[in-house]
C-alpha positions in Angstrom: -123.9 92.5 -48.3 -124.8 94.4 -51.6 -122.2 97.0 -52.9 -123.6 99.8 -53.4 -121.1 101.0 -56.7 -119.3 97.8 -58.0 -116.2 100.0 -58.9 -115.0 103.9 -57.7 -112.8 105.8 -59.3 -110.4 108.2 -57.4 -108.9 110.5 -59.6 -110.4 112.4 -62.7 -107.1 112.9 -64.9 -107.0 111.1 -68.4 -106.7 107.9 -66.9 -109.5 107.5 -64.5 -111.8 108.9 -66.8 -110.6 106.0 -69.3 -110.9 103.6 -66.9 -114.9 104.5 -65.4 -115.8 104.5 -68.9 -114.5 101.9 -69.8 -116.0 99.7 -67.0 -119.5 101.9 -67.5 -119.5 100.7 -70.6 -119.2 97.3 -69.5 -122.4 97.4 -67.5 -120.9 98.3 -64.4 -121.9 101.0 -62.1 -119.0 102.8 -61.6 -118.7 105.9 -59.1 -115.6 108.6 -60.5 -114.7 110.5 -57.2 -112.5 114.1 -57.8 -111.0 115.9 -54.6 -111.4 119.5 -56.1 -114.3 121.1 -57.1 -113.0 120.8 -61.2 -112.8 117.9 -62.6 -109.6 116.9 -65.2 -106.1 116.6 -62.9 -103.5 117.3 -65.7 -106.5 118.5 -68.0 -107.8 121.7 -66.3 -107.8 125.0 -67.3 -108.3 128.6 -65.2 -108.4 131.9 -65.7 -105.3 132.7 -64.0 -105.3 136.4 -65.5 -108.8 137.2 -64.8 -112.6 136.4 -66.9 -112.1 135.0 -70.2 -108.7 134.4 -69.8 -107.7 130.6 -70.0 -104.8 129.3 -69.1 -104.2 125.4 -69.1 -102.7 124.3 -65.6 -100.7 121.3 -66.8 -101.1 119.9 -70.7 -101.7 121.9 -73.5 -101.2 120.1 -76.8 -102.4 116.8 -77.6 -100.9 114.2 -79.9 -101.2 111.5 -77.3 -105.1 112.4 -76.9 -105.4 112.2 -80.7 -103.6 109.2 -81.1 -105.1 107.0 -78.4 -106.2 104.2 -79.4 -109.1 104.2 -76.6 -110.0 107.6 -76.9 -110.2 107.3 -80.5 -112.7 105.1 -80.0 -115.1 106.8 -78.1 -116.2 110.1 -80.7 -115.3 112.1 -78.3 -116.4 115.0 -81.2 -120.2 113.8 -80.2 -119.9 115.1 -76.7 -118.3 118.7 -77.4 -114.5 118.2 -78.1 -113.2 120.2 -80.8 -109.4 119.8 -81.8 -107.6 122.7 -83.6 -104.9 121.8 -85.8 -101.7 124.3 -86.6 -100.2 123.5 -90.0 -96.7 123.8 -88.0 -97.0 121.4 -85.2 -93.9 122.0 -83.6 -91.0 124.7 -84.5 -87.1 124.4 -82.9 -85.9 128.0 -83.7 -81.6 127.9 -83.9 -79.8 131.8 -83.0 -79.1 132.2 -87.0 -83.0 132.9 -87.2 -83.7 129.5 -89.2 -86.0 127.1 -87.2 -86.7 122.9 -87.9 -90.2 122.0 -88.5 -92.4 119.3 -87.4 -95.3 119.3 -89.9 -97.9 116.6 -90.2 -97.0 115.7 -93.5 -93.8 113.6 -93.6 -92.8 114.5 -97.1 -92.8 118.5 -95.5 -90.8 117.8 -92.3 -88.1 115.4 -94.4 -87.3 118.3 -97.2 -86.9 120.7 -95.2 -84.2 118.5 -93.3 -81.4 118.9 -96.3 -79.2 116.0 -96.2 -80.7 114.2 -93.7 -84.0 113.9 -95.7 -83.4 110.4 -96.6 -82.6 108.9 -93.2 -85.6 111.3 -91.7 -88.3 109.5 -94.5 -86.8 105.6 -94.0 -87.1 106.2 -89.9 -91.1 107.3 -90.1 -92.2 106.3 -93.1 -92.2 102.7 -91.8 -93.1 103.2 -88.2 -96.1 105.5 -89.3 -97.4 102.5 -91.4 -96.6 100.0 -88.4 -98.0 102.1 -85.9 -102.0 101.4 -85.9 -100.5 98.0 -85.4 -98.0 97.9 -82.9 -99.5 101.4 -80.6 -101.8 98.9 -78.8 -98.2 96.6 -77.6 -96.1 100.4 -77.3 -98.8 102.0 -74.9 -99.5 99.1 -72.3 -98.1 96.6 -70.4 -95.2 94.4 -71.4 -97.1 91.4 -72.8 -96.3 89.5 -76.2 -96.8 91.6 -79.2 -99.8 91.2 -81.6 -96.4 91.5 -84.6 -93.9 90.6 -82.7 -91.5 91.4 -85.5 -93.2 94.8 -86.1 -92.4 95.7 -82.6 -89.3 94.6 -82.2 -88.7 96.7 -85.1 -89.6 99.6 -83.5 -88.2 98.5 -80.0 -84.7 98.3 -81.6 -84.3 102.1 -82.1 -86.8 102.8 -79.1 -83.9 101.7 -76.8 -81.1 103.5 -78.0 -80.5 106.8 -76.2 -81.3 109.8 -78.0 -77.7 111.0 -77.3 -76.9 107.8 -79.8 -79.8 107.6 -82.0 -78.7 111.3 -83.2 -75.9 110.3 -85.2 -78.0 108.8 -87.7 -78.4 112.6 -88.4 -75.9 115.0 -90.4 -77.1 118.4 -89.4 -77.4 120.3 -86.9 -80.9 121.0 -87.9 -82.3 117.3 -87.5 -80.0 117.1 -84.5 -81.8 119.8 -83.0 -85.3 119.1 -83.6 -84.4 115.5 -82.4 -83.5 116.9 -79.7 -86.1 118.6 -78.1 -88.5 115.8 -79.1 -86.4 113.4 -77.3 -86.3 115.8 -74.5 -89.8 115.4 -73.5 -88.7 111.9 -71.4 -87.6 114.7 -68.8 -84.2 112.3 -68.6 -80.7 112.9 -69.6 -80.4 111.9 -73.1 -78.2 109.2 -73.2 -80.7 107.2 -70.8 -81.7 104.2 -73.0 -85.3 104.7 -74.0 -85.4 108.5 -74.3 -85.6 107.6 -78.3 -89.1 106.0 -77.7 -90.3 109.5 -76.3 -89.1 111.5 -79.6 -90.1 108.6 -81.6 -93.9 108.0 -80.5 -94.2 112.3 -80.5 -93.4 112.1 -83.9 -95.0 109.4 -85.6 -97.9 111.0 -83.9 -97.4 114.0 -85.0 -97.6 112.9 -88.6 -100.6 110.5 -88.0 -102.8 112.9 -86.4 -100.8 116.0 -85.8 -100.7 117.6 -82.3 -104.0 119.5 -82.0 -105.2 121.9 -79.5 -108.5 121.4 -77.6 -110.9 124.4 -78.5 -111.2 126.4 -75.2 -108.2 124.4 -73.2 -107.3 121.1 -72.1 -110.8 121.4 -70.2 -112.4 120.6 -73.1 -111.1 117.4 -73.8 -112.1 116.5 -69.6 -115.5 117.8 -70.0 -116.4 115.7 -73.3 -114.4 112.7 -71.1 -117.1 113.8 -68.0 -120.3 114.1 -70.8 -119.9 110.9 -72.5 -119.2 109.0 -68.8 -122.4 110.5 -67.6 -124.4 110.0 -70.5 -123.9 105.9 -70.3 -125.1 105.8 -66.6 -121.5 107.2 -64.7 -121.8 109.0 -61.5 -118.9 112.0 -61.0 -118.5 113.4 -56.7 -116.1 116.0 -57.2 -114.9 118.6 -54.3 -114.4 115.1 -52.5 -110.7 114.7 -50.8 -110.5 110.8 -50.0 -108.2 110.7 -47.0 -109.0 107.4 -46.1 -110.3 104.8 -48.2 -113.0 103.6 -45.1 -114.5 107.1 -46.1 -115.8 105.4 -49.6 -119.2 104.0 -50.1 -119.3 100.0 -50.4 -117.6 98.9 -53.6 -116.3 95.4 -55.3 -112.9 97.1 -56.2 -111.6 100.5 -55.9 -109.2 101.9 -59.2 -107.0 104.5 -58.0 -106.0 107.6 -60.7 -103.1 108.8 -58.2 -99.1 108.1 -57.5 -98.1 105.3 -55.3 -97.4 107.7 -53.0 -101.0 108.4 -52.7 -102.3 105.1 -52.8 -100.2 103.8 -50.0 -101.5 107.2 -48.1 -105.0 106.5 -48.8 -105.4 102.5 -48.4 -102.0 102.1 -46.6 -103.8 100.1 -43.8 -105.3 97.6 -46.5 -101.7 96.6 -48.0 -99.5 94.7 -46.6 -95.7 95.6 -45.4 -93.6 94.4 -48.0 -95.7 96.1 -50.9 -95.0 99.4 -49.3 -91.6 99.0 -48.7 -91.3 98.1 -52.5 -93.4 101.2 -53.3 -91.2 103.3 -51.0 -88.5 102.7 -53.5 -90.4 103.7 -56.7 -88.2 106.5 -58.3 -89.8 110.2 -59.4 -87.8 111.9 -61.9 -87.3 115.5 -62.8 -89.8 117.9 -61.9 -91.3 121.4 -63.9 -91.1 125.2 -63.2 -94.4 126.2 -64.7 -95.2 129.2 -66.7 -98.0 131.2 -68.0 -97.6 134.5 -69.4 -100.4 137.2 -70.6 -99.1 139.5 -73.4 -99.8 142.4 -75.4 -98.6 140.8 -78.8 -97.5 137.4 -80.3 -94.2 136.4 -79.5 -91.8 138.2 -81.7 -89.6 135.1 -83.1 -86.5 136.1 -85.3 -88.3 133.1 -87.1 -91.2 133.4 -88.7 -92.2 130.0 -88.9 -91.8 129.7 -85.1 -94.3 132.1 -84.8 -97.0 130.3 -86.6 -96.4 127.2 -84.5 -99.0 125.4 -81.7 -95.3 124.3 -79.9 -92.2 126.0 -79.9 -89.1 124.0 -78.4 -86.6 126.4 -77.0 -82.4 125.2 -76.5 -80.7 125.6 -80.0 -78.3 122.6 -80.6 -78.3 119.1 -79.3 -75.4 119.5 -77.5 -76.9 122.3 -75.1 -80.2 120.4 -74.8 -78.4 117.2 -73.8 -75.9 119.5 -71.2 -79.3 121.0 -69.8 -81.3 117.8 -69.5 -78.0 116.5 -67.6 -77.9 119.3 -65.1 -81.0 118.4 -64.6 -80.3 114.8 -63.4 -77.0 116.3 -61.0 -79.5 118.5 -59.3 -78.5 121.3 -61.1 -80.3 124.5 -62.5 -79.4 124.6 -65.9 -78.4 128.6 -67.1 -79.8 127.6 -70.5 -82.4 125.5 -69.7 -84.7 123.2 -72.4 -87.7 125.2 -72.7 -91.2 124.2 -74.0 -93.6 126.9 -75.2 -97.4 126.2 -76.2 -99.1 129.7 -78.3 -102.5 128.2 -78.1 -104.5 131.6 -78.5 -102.5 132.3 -82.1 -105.0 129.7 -83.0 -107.8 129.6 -80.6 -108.5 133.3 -80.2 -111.9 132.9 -77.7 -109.5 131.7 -74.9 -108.2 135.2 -74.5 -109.6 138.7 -74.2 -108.9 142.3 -75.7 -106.8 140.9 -78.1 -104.0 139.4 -76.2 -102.1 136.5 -76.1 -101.6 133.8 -73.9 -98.4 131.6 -73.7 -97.4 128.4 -71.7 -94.2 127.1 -70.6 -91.9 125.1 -68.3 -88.3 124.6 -68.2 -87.3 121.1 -66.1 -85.5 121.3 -62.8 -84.4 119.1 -60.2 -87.4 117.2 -58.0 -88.7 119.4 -55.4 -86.9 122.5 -56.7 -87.7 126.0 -55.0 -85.5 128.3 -57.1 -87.5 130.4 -59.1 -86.5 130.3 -63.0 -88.5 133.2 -64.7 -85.5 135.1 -65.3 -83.8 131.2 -67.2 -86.9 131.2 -68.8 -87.3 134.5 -70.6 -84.0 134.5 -71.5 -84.3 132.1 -73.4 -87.5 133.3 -74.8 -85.6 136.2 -75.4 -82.5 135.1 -76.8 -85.1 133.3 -80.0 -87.5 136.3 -79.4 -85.8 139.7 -78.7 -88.4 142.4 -77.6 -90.5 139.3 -75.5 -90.5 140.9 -72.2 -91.7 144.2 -73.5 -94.8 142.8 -74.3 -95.9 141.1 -71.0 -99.0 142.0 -69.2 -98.8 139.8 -66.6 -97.3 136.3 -65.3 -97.7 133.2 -63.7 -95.9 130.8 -61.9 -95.4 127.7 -60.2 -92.5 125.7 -58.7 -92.5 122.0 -57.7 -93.9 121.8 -54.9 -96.7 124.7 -55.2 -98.0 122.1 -58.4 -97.6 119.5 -56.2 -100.0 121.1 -53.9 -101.9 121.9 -56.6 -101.9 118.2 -57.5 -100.6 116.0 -55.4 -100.1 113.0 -57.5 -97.2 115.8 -59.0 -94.6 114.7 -56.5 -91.9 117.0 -56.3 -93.1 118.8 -59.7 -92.9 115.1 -61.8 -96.0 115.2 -64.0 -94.8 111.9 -65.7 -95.6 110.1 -62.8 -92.7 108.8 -62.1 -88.9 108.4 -63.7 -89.7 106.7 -67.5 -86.0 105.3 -67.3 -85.4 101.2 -68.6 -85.6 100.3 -65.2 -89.3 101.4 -64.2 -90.6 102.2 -68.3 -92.3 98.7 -67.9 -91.9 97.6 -64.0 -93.9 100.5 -62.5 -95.0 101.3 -59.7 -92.8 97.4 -59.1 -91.8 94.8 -60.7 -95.1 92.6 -60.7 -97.2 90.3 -63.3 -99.5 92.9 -63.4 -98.5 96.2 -62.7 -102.2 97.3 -62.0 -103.0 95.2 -59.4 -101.8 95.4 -55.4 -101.6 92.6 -53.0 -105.3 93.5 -52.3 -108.0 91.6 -54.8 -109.8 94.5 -54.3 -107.7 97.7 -54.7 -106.0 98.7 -58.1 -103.8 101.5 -59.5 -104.0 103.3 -62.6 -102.4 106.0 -63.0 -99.8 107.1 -65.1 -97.4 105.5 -63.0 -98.1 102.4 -64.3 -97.5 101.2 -67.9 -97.5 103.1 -70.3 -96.4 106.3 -68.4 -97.2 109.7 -68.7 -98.9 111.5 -71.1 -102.7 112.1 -71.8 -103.6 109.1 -73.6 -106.1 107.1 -71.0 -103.8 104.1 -71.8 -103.1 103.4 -68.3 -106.5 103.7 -67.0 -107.5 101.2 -70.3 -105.7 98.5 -69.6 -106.5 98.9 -65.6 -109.9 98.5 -66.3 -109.3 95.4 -68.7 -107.8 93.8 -65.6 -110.2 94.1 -63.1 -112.9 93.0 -65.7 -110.4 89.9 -66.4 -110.1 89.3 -62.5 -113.3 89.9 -61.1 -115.9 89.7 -64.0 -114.6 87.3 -66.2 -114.9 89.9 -69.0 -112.6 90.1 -71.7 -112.2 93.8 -72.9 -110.8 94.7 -76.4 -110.4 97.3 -78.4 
């Protein structure tokens, strides 16, 4: 019997789009299916404070985006994508007023480190030369490096916790920014591997800086959706797949979703034992989400942290590491880790009348109900004094409303699962391939398979490049 698509696509986030086009562009006809009406999963944005007010849902800045190496290959500028660059990428404000810098250029971001310029230049300078080489072996499968001793270069200091790697620093400055890069692994930070997190934001960062899509994270979707449409692609959104015998007649089905999902969907076409296994895949911390509308700019005591696209709220290592460790005990931390995106100081079209409009989330426990504005905006606060003054409105979402809103979110993780040692590599299981299921036909790749979260289309890359190897025979490089 002919097939009437020879692959579909569930899921439109970062990674499914990565993989339909890059099976499209293979010759394949390839069917993207979406189960609301907008496409983009973590990439949407709404106007949650009325017309001409955007607000992005889930990502907001964009290092990873910018430093894919499979969306850099697709000039995604041609089909409408527009980045906008802040010179200050990323500002960690401390209660004296002074705040540490991220800044594209590592010669800027090391002097303004004191003591520990030195160590700060010797760490990046060589892993920002190394890195067009080795990102290919970092963001994919384990496999044998193309430099094996490149990467193992950068896999020695990727392992260490953060909690360790910090005391190559002297101050509490470059202990602090360290910090709340590191911090971004949504783990306790003396897991082994949260270093790989702060180090891969950073050397990004200062390859290609972390830009803001012009109008929202929709943007970067909608130029994913142009060019995937313009080579032949067919897109069914406002199409909730319950069951996978609801799909049209395909050689192999990807799927853009948690394993959670997967084993929902095509449950009956899996064997036993792979579900138990999946049953046991681990989902780590989850996010209280907000969005706020207000009157002014945030009032920093530092004035650097107000001309930044990012703003990471804590103060010291110390109390970052104690929150990101309540965290893991099921605890609400008082003080929590907070990250704040200012994308309309920079993109002023995405907001009316002059206002402002701020994103943010703190990390909680998985599943979490308790409602953290007040945690939030006192930290705001405490960096910021006057904040609340100037808010127009609010938004907010717990765990489990995002995971309703997306329900590959489960319990509020929007990493896809826990990034730990034990499942960085070896998710959704401990397999050969990590894409593939017992069934020839049916494949996962999402970001909770290798490499993980973030919106890079890395997972749905190197899914595609395995059902080409497996069913076509095609090899698929980059």
């Amino acid at each position: 019997m002919s097939q009437e698509y020879d692959a579909i696509v569930i899921g439109s986030g970062p990674n499914g789009f990565a993989a339909a086009i890059a099976l499209q562009k293979k010759g394949l006809s390839v069917l993207l299916i979406e189960g609301e009406q907008s496409i983009g999963g973590g990439m949407r944005t709404k106007e949650l404070f009325g017309p001409g007010n955007c607000s992005d849902i889930c990502s907001a800045i964009h290092p990873m985006a910018a430093g894919s190496p499979f969306f850099q290959s697709l000039s995604l500028e041609n089909f409408g994508l527009e980045y906008i660059h802040p010179e200050i990428l990323a500002a960690h404000p401390f209660d004296d007023g002074t705040a540490a810098l991220l800044k594209k250029s590592l010669e800027e971001t090391a002097s303004s480190l004191g003591q520990d310029e030195t160590i700060y230049k010797n760490i990046f300078s060589s892993l920002i030369k190394d890195w067009p080489v080795i990102s290919k072996d970092v963001l994919g499968p384990l496999h044998w490096p193309a430099k094996p001793s490149k990467f193992l270069k950068f896999g020695v200091n990727a392992l260490l916790p953060a909690s360790l790697f910090t005391k190559k620093f002297a101050t509490e400055k470059a202990k602090g920014l360290w910090a709340g890069m590191a911090a971004h692994s949504l783990l306790p930070l003396n897991k082994l591997t949260t270093s790989a997190i702060g180090l891969v934001l950073m050397a990004n960062g200062h390859i290609g800086g972390w830009p803001i899509p012009k109008g929202g994270s929709q943007s970067l979707a909608n130029a994913l959706a142009s060019l995937f449409t313009s080579i032949g692609g067919k897109i069914e959104a406002g199409h909730y797949v319950n069951d996978i015998s609801e799909l049209p007649s395909s050689k192999v089905v990807l799927f853009d979703t948690s394993p959670k999902m997967l084993v929902n969907i095509a449950g009956n076409d899996l064997p036993e034992s792979y579900k138990r296994k999946i049953e046991k895949f681990r989902y780590g911390a989850g996010v209280f989400k907000m969005d706020w509308l207000l009157r002014e700019p945030i009032p920093f005591v530092s004035e650097n942290s107000g001309k930044a696209g990012t703003v990471h709220l804590g103060g010291s290592f110390r109390e970052i590491s104690q929150s990101e460790y309540d965290v893991a005990k099921g605890k609400i931390s008082e003080k929590p880790f907070v990250l704040l995106a200012q994308q309309s100081l920079f993109d002023k079209e995405r907001v009316t009348d002059g206002n402002q409009i701020v994103w943010g989330y703190c990390h909680v426990p998985n599943g979490s109900t308790v409602d953290c504005t007040a945690i939030i905006e006192n930290q705001i606060e405490r960096f910021a004094p006057g904040f609340r003054d100037l808010i127009i409105d609010r938004h907010s979402f717990n765990t489990q409303q995002i995971q309703s809103y997306n329900p590959n979110y489960i319990g509020g993780d929007i990493n896809g699962g826990m990034l730990d040692i034990t499942q960085l590599y070896s998710r959704p299981i401990l397999q050969s391939s990590p894409y593939r299921t017992p069934n020839k036909r049916l494949y996962l790749c999402s970001a909770s398979t290798p490499p993980g979260g973030g919106v890079h289309g890395m997972s749905g890359y190197y899914a595609a490049k395995r059902v080409l190897k497996d069913h076509w025979n095609i090899e698929l490089e980059l």
